[in-house]
Every structure is written in C-alpha cells, then in structure tokens.
C-alpha positions in Angstrom: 71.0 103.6 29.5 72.5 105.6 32.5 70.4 102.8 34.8 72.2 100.1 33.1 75.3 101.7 33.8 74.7 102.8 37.4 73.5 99.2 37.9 76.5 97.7 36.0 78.9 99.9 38.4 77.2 98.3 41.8 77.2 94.9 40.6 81.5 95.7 40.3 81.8 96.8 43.5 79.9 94.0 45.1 82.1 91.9 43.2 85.0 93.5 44.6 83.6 93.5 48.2 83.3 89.7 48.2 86.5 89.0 47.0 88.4 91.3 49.1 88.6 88.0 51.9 89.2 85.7 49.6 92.8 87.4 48.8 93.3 87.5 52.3 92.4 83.1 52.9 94.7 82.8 49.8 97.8 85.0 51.3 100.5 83.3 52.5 101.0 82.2 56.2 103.3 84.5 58.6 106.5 83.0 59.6 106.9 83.1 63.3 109.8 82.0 65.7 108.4 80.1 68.7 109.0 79.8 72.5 107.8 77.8 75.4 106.1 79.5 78.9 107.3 78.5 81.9 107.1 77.9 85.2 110.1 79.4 87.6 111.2 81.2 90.6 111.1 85.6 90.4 111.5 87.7 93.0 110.0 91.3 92.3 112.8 93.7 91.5 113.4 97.3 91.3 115.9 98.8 88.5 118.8 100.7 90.4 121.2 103.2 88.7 125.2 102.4 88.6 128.1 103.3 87.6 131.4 101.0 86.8 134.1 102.5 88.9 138.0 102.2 89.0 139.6 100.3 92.3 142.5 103.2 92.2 141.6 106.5 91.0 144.3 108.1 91.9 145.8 111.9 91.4 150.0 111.6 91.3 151.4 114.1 93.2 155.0 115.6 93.2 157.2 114.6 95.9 160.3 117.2 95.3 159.8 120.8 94.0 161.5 121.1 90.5 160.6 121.9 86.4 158.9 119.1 84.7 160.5 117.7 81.8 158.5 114.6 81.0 154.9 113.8 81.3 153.4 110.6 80.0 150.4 111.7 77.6 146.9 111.8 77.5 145.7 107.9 77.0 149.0 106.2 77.4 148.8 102.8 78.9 151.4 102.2 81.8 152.5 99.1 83.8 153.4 99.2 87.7 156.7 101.0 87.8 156.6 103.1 84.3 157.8 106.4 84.5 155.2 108.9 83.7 156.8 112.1 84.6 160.2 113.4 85.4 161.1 116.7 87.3 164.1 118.4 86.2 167.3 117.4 88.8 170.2 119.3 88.2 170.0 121.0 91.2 169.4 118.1 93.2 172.7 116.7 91.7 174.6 119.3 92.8 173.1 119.0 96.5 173.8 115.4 96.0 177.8 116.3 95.6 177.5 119.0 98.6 176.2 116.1 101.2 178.7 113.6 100.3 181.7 115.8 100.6 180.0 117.0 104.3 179.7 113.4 105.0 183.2 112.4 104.0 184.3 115.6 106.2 182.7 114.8 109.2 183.6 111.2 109.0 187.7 112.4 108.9 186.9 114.9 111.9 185.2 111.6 113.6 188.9 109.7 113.0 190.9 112.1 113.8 188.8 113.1 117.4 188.5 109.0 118.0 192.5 108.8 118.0 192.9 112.0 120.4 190.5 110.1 122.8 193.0 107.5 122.7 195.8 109.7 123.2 194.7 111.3 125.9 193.7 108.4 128.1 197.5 107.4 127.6 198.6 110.5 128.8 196.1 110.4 131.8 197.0 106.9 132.7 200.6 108.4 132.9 199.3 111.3 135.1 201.2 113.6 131.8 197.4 115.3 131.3 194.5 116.4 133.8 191.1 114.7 133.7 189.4 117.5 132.2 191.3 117.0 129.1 189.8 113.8 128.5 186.9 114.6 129.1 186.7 117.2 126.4 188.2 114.9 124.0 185.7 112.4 124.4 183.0 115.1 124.3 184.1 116.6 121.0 184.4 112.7 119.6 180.7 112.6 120.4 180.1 115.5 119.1 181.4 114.4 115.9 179.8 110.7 116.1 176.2 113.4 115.6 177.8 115.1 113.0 178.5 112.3 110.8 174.5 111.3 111.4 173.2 114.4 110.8 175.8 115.0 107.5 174.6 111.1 106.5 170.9 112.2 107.2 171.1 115.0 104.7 172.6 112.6 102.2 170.1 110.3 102.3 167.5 112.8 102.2 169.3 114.5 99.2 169.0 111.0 97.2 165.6 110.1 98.8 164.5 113.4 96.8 166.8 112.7 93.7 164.9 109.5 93.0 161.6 111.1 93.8 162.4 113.2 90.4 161.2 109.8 88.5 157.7 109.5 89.2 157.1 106.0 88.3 153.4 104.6 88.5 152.1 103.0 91.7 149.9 100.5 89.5 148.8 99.9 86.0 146.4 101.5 84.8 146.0 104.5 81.7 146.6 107.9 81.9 143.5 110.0 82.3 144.5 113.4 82.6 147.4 116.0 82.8 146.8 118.4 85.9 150.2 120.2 85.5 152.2 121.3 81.9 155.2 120.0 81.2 157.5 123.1 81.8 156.1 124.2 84.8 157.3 124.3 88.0 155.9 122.1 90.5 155.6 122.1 94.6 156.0 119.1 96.8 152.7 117.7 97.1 151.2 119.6 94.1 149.0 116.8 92.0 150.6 116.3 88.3 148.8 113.9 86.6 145.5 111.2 86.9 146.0 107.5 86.4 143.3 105.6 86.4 143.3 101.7 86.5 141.0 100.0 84.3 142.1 96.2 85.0 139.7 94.8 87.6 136.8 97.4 87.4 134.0 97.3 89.8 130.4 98.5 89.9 128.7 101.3 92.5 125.2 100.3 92.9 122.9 102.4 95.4 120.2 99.8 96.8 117.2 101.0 98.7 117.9 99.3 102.1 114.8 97.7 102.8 116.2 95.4 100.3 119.2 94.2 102.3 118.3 91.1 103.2 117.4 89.7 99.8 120.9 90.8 98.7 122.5 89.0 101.5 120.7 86.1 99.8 122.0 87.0 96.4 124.8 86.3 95.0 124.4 88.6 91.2 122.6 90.5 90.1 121.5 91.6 86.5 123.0 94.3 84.8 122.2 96.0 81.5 123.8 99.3 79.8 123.7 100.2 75.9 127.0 97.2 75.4 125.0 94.3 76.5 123.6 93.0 79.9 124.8 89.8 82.1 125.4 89.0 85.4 127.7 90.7 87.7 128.9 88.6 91.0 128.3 90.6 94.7 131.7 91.7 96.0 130.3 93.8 98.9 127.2 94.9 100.7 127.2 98.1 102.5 125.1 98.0 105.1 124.5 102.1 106.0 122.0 104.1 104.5 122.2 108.0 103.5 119.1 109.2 106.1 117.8 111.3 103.2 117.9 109.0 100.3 117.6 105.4 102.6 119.9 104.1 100.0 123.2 102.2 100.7 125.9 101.0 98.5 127.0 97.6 97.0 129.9 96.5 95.3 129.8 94.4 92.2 132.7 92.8 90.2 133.0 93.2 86.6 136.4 91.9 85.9 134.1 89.7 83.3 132.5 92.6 81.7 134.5 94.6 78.8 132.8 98.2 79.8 135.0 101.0 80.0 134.9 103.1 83.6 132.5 105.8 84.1 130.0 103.5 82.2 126.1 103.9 83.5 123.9 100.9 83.9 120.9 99.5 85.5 121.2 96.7 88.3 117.9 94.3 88.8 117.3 94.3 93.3 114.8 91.9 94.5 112.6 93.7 96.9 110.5 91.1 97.4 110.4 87.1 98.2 110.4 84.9 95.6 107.7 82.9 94.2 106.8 80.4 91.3 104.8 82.1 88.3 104.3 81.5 84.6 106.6 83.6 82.4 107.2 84.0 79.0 110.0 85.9 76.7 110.0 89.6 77.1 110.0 89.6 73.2 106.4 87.7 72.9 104.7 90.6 74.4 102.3 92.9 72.3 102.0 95.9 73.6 99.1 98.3 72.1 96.3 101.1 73.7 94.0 98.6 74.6 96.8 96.6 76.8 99.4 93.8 76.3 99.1 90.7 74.8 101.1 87.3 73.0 100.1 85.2 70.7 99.7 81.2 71.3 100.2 79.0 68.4 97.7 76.4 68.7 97.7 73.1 65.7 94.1 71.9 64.9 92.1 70.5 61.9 92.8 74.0 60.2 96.2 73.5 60.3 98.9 76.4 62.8 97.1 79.2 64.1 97.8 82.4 65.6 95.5 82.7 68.9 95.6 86.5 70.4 95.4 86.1 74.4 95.6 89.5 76.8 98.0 89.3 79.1 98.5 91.4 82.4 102.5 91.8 83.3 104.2 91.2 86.3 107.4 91.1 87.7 110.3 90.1 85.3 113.9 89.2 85.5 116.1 90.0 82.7 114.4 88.7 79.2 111.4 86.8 81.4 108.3 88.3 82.3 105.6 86.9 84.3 101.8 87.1 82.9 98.5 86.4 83.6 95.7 85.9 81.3 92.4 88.2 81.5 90.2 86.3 80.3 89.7 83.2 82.4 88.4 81.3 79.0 91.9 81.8 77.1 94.5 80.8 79.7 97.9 80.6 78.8 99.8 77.5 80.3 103.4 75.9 80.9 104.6 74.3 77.8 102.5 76.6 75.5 104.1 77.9 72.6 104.1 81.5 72.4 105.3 83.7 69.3 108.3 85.9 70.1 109.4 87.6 66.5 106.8 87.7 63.8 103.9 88.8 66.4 103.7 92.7 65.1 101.2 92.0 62.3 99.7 89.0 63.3 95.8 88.3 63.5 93.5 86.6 65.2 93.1 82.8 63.8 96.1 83.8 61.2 97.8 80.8 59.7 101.7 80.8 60.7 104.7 78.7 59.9 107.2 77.8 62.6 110.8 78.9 61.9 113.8 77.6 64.5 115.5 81.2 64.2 115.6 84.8 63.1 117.7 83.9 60.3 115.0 81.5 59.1 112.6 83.6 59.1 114.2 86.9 57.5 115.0 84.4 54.4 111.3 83.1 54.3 110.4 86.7 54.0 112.8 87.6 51.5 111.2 84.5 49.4 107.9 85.0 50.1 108.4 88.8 48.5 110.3 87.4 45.9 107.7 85.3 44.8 105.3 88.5 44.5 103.7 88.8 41.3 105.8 91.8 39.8 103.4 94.6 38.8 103.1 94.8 34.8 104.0 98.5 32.9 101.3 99.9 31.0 101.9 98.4 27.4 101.6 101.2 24.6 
C-alpha cells in the first residue's frame, strides 16, 4: 500500500512537470511598443556641468547717506524704473531750501556788482573816478559771476542727492535678497538690496578646450536637468582655458527654456568628428550583469516574436544611442524594429503584440489582468 502511494505521488509530479510549459505556450503574448534603428550622423560627446545664470546680477547700492524707510520685499517682481527702496529725506529738503536761498543771494550780489561796473566806467570815461576803481568793480563782479556757479553747483548737487533717495530699479528683474533692514542707516555706496533678472537667462557651461573647434561648428547643444532636456542655441565661445582645469567657458541662451536661475544641468560637447552609425532609442536597451541588450521583433510562420540580440553601446546623443551586435550571426540592421517599452520581462522567441503607444499598451495590460481567472474562496 505505501508503494502504491509513493508511486501514485511521482506519477503527480511528473504530471505537473510536463504541464508547467504548456501554461506558459497558452499565456498570453506581451504587448510591446516598437521603434525603428537607424542610420545617422553622432559625434562622441562628453557630458559637461552648468549652471543657468542671470545677465544682471546685480547688488543696489545707496547713493546718499540717510534711514531707510522702504524696501521692496523678498520675491517681489519689479519693472525698469520701480522703486524698491527709499532713504528717509528730510534733511536733504532742508539743504535743498539752504542752496536755493544761497543761489538767489549770490545771483542779487551778481546784479547789483554788474550795475556798479557800469557805473564806474561812466565815471572813468568822465575822468570823475581813477582806474583802479574799475578795476576792482569788475573784479568783485567776477568774483560774484563764481559765486553764483559754485552756490548753483551745490544746488544741483543737493537735488542730484534728493532724487537719489528713490532708488528705482536699473532693470526688471525680482528681488532676491535684502542686504540692509529697513530702519537702518545707510552710507553712500553701502549695498541695500539684490535684484536679480530672470527675463532672458543664459547658461555657463565649462568645455574642455580640446573641444573648441567642434563647438565652433555647433550651433546647440543638448541640455538635460530634472525639468526636461532640449536644445539650447550657442551665444558665445570663450576661447581661454583655466591652466589648471584646461576648461573654458561658453555661453548658451535659454530665453526658450522655463528654468529658474541657479538651475544645474548637463550640456552634451562633441569631442570628436562625426560619423554615420546605427542607433536605436535609449529606451530599447536592456541592461543586465551579463551586458546590454534589445529585443528585435521579427514576423515568421509562428506569428511576432521577441528575438534577444547583445548589444555593445557607443556614443549617444540625447535619447539615441549607437550599438553594435556581438554576435556576428544576430546582426541588428537599419529599418529593424526594436522594442522600446515592454522589453523588462520579455523572453527569447516570446510571442508579442505591437501597440502604437504607451497608452495602448497600459490598457492592454489592464485587460489582459482583468481577464485573469479570479481565484475561488474555499467553499464550506
């Protein structure tokens, strides 16, 4: 009896051995979303470090000593010619009052010393008054002539100074930070507050300089940060490198890109002449412990296929890369269709079905898992 049993047991799991694959031929086919390789023109590039950078970066400094009784605040948005801070100006005023009165005083001392030049040449002409007379009339009319300057100078620097209590901003931009409180008194020439502009931004890249000559054949280059990647346009090249780092700088413009200053990113540099290779979407790749690979759908007698080919990766250029097959038997060509989503779990000689997008093939999935048998409860 306990050899029947022992037998009957084996004879199960045989059974259950066999028809292990036959679950797996009758499992549904993995939805993939396809791409073509191709042939085109790379360059080999090295990723570079940047920053997005501010055209005026500028620290506002006090032009007249005085309180402050206004400053813009943190974050506030200002157009050319806002007022973002104001130094207190009573005393100015008051100076303002003093220089006009000194101006309007040496102005009647001017009129009256013209006339006595006038009267004194009359009076010389009649021989009634020696020469020396009129020679110290004209003299003190001079004089007086400087005295209105000087007494108009001070004016004008008086009201020069008056209107440098409303600082007003030199561009637009926002306001970054506060260097001085309002309250405090400030110097002439003492910084009181950041404005950065933001409109117009540009990019600091540091190239190695052995790469200056495929720049000056560029005109963008790629660039990729954690809001997005696209193509920036050259603005400037830099020709002098740092004699430690060999590095030198170039300007890109990202009026077209919506990143906020300060921003690091990576910019793409050819190093190297371009050439014609076979590339395929970054996303077809496979990468495992044994190496990299894609998957090529192939269409034959057994229906779409899965075909696993190992790749060796070259040089890429924003979602492209270029590969080579290892194996000179499995060769992957221009105008093969490669898997780009849907690869992860895929097997060798795995029936697929072709889906035009992502969306596509998330709602296959959902239906294909819908369509699971649902797992009965034990019944009592």
């Amino acid at each position: 009896m306990k050899i029947l049993f022992k037998s009957l047991c084996l004879s199960l799991f045989i059974l259950a051995l066999v028809q292990k694959p036959v679950v797996a031929r009758n499992s549904p086919p993995a939805s993939v979303n396809v791409d073509s390789a191709k042939m085109t023109k790379l360059s080999p590039v090295v990723s570079v470090p940047g920053t997005v950078v501010s055209q005026n970066n500028s620290k506002i400094a006090a032009e007249t000593s005085g309180r402050l009784t206004y400053l813009s605040a943190i974050g506030a948005r200002v157009t050319q010619g806002d007022l973002i801070a104001r130094i207190d100006d009573k005393q100015l005023k008051i100076q303002l009052r003093e220089a006009q009165a000194n101006v309007l005083n040496s102005q009647a001392r001017l009129r009256f010393l013209a006339d006595e030049v006038v009267r004194k040449k009359q009076l010389f002409k009649q021989k009634l008054s020696p020469e020396t007379e009129l020679d110290k009339a004209i003299s003190e009319r001079d004089i007086a002539q400087g005295d209105v300057a000087v007494a108009q100078a001070r004016l004008d620097k008086t009201e020069q100074n008056l209107a440098y209590t409303q600082l007003k901003a030199p561009f637009s931009g926002i306001v970054t930070q506060r260097i001085a409180n309002l309250g405090e008194y400030v110097e002439n020439g003492s910084a009181i507050i950041r404005l950065v502009e933001i409109e117009n931004s540009e990019a600091s890249v540091f190239a190695p300089i052995v790469a200056y000559q495929f720049l000056k054949a560029a005109k963008q280059l790629l660039v990729e940060s954690p809001l997005g990647l696209g193509y920036a346009m050259i603005k400037t090249i830099v020709p002098v490198a740092d004699a430690r780092s060999h590095l030198m700088e170039v300007r890109l413009d990202m009026s077209t890109f919506d990143w906020p200053i300060g921003l690091a990113f990576k910019a793409q540099v050819a190093n190297g002449p371009s050439e014609m290779l076979l590339v395929v979407p970054r996303d077809a790749l496979v990468l495992r412990r044994d190496g990299a690979s894609v998957f090529r759908v192939n269409e034959n007698t057994q229906g779409i296929t899965a075909e696993k080919i190992a790749v060796v990766i070259g040089a890429g250029m924003g979602g492209l890369v270029s590969v080579t097959s290892e194996n000179s038997n499995k060769t992957i060509k221009a105008g093969d269709l490669i898997v780009i989503r849907g690869a992860e779990r895929l097997q060798e000689g795995q029936s697929v079905v072709i889906k035009n997008n992502n969306d596509e093939l998330v709602s296959h999935n959902s239906s294909i898992q819908s369509q699971a048998p649902e797992k009965k409860g034990k019944q009592e």
